[in-house]
PDB file of N, CA, C and O in Angstrom:
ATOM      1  N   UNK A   1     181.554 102.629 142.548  1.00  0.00           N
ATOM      2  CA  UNK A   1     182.181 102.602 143.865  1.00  0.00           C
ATOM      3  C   UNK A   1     182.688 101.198 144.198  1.00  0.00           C
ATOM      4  O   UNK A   1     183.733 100.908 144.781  1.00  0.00           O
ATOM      5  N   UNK A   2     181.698 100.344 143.693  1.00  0.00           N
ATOM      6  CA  UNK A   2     182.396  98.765 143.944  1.00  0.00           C
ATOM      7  C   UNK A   2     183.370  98.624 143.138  1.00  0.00           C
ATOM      8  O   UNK A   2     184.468  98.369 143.631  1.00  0.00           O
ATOM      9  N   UNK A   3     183.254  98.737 141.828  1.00  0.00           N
ATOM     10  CA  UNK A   3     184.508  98.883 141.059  1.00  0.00           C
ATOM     11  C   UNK A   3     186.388  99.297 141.652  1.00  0.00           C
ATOM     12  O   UNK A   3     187.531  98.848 141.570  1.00  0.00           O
ATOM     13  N   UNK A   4     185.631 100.408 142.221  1.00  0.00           N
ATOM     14  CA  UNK A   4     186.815 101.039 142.602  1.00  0.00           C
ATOM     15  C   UNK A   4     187.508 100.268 143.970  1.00  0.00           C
ATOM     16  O   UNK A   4     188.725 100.086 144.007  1.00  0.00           O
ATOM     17  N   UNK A   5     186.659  99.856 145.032  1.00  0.00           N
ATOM     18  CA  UNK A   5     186.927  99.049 146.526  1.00  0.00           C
ATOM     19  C   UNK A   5     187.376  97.938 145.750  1.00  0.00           C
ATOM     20  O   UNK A   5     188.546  97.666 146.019  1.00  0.00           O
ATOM     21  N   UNK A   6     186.677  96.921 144.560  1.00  0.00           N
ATOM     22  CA  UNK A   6     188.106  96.054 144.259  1.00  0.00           C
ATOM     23  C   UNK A   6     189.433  96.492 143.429  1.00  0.00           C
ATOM     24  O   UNK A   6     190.533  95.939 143.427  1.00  0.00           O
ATOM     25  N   UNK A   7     189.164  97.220 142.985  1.00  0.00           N
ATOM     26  CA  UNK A   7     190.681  97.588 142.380  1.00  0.00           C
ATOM     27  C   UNK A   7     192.034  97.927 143.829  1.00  0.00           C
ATOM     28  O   UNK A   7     193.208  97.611 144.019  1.00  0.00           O
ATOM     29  N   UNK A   8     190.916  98.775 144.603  1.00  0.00           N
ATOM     30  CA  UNK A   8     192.408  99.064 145.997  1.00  0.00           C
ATOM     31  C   UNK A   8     192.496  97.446 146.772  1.00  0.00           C
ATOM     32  O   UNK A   8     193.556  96.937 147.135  1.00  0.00           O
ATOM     33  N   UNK A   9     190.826  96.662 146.949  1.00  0.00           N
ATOM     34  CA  UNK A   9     191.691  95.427 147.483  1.00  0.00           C
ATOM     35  C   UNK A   9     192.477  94.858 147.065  1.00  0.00           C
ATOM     36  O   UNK A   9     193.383  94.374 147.743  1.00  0.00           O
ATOM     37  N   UNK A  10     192.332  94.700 145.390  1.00  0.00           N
ATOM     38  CA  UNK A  10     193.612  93.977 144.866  1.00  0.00           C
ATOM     39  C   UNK A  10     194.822  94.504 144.577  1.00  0.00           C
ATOM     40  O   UNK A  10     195.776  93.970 144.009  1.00  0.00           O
ATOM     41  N   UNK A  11     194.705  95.604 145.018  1.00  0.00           N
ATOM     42  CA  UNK A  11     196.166  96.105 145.070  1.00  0.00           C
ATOM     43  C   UNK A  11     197.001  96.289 146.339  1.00  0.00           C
ATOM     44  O   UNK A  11     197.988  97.016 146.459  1.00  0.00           O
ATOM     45  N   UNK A  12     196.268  95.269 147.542  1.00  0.00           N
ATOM     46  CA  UNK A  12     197.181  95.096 148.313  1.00  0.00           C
ATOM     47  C   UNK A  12     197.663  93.946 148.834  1.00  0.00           C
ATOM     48  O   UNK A  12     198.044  93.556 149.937  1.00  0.00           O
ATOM     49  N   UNK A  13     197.511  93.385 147.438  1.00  0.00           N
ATOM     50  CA  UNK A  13     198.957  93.102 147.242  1.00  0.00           C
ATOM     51  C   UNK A  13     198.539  90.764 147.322  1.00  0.00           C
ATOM     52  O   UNK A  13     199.158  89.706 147.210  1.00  0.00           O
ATOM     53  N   UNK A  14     197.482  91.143 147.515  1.00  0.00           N
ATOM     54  CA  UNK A  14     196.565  89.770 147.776  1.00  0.00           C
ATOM     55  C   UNK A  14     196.161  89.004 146.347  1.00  0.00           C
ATOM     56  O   UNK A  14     195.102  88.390 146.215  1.00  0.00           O
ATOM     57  N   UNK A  15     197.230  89.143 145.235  1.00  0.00           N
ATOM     58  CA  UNK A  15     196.722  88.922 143.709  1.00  0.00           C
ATOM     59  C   UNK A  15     196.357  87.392 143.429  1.00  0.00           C
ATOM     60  O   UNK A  15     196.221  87.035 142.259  1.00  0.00           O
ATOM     61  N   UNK A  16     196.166  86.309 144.669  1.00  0.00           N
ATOM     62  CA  UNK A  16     196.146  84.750 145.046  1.00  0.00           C
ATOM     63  C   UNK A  16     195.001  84.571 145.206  1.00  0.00           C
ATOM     64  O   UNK A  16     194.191  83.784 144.717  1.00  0.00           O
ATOM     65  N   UNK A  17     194.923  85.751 146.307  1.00  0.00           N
ATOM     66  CA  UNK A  17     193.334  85.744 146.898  1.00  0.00           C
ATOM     67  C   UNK A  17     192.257  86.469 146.625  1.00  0.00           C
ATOM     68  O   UNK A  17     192.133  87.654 146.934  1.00  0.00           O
ATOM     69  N   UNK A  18     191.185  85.593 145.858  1.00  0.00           N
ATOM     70  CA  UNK A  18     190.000  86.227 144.977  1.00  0.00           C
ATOM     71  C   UNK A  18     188.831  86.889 145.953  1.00  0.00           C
ATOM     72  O   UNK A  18     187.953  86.096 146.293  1.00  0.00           O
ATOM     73  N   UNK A  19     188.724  88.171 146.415  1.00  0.00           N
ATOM     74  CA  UNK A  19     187.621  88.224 146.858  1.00  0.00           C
ATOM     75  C   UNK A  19     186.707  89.050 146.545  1.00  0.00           C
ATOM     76  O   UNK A  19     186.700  89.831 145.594  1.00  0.00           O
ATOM     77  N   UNK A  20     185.708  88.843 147.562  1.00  0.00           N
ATOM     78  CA  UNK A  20     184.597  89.935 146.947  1.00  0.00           C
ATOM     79  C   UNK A  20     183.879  90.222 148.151  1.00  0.00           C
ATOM     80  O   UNK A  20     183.612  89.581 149.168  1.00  0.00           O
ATOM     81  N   UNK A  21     183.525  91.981 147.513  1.00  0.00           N
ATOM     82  CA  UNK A  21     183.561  92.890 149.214  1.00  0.00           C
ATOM     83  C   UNK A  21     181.772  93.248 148.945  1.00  0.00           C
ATOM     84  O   UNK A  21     181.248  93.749 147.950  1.00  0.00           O
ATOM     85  N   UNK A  22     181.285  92.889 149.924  1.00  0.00           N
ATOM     86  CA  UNK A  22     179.953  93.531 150.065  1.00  0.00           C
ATOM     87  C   UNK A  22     179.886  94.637 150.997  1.00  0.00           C
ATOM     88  O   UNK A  22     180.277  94.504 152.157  1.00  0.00           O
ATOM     89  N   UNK A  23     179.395  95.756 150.536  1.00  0.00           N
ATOM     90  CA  UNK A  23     178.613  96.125 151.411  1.00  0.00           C
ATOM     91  C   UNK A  23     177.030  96.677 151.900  1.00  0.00           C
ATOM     92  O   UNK A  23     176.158  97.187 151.197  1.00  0.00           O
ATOM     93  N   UNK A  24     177.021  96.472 152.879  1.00  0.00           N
ATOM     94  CA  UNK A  24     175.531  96.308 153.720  1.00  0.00           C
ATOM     95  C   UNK A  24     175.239  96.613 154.910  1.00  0.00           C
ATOM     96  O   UNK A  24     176.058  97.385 155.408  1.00  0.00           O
ATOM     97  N   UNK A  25     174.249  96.266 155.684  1.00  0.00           N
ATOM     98  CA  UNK A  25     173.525  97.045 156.685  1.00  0.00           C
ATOM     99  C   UNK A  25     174.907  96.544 157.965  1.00  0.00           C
ATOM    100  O   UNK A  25     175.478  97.226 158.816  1.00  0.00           O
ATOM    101  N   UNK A  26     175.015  95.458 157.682  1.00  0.00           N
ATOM    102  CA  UNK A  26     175.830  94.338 158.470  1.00  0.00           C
ATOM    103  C   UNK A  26     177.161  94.848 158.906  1.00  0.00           C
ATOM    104  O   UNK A  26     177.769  94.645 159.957  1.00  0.00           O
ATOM    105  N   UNK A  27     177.560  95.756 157.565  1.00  0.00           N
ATOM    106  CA  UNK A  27     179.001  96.109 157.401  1.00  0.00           C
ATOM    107  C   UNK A  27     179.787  95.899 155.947  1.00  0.00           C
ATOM    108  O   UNK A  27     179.292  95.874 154.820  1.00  0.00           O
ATOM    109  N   UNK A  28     180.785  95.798 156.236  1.00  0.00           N
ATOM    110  CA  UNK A  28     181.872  95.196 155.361  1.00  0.00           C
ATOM    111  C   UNK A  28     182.080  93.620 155.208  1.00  0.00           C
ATOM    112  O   UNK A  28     182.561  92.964 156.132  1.00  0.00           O
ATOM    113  N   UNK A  29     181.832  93.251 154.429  1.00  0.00           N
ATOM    114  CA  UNK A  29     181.682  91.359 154.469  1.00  0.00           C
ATOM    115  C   UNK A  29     182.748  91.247 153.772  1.00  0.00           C
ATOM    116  O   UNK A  29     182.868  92.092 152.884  1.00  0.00           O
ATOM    117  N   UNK A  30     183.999  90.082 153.931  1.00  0.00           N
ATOM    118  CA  UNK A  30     184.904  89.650 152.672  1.00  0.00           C
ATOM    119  C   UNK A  30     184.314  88.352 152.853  1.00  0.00           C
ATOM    120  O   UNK A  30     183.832  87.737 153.804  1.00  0.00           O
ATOM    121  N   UNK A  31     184.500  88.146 151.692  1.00  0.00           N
ATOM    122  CA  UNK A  31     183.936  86.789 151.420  1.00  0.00           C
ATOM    123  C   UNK A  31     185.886  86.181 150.404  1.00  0.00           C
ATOM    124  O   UNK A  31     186.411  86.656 149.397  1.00  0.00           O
ATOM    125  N   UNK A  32     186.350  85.014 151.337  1.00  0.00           N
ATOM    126  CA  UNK A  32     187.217  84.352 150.243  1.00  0.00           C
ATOM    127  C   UNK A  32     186.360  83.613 149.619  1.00  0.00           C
ATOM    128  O   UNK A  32     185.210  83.357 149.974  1.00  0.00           O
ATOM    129  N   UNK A  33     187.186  83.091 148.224  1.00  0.00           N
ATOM    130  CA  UNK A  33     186.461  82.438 147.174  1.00  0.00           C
ATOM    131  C   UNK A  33     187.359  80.933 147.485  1.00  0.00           C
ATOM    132  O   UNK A  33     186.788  79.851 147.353  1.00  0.00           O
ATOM    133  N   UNK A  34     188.599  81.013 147.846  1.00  0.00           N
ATOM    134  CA  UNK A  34     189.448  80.335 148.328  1.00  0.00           C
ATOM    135  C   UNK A  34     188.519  78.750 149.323  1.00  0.00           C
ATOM    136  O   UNK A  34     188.169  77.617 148.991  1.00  0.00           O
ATOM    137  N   UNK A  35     188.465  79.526 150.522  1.00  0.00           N
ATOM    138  CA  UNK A  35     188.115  78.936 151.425  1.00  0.00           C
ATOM    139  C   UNK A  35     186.859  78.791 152.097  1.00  0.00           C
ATOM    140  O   UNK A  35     186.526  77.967 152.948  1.00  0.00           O
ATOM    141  N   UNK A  36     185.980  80.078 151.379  1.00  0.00           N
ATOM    142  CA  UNK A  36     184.066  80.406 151.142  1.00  0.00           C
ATOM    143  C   UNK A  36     183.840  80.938 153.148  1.00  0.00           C
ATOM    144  O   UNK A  36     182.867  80.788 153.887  1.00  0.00           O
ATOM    145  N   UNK A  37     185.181  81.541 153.410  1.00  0.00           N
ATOM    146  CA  UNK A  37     184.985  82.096 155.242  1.00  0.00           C
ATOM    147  C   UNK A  37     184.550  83.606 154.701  1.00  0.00           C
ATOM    148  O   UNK A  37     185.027  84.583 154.123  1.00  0.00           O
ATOM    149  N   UNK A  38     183.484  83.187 155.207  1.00  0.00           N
ATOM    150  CA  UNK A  38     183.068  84.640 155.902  1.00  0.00           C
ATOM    151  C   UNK A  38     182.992  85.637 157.051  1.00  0.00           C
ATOM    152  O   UNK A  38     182.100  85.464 157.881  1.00  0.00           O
ATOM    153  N   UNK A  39     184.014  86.885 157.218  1.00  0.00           N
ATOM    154  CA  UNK A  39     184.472  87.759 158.371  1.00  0.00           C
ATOM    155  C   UNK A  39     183.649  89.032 157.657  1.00  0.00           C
ATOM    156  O   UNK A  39     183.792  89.494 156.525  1.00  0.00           O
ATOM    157  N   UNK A  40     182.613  89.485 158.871  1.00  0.00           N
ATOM    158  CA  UNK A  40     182.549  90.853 159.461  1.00  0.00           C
ATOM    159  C   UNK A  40     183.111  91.522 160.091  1.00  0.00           C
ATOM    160  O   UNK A  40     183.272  91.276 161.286  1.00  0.00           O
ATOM    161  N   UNK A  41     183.727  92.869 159.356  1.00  0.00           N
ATOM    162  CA  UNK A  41     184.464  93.500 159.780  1.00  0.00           C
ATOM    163  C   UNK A  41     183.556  94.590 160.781  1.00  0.00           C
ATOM    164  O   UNK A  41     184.135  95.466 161.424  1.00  0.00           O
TER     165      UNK A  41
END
């Protein structure tokens, strides 16, 4: 399932921006690798 949530993030279209999607109790976390900001969605 994680597999699959990064294949659709990177296919929109963001191929610059490296991220990586957790999820957890919290929610949806992106984490850039870029800039290390972390947003709860």
């Amino acid at each position: 399932e994680l597999k699959n949530r990064k294949s659709i993030f990177r296919k929109t279209g963001k191929k610059s921006v490296k991220a990586i999607l957790w999820v957890s109790a919290d929610g949806l976390r992106v984490v850039d690798d870029k800039t290390k900001e972390e947003s709860v969605a």
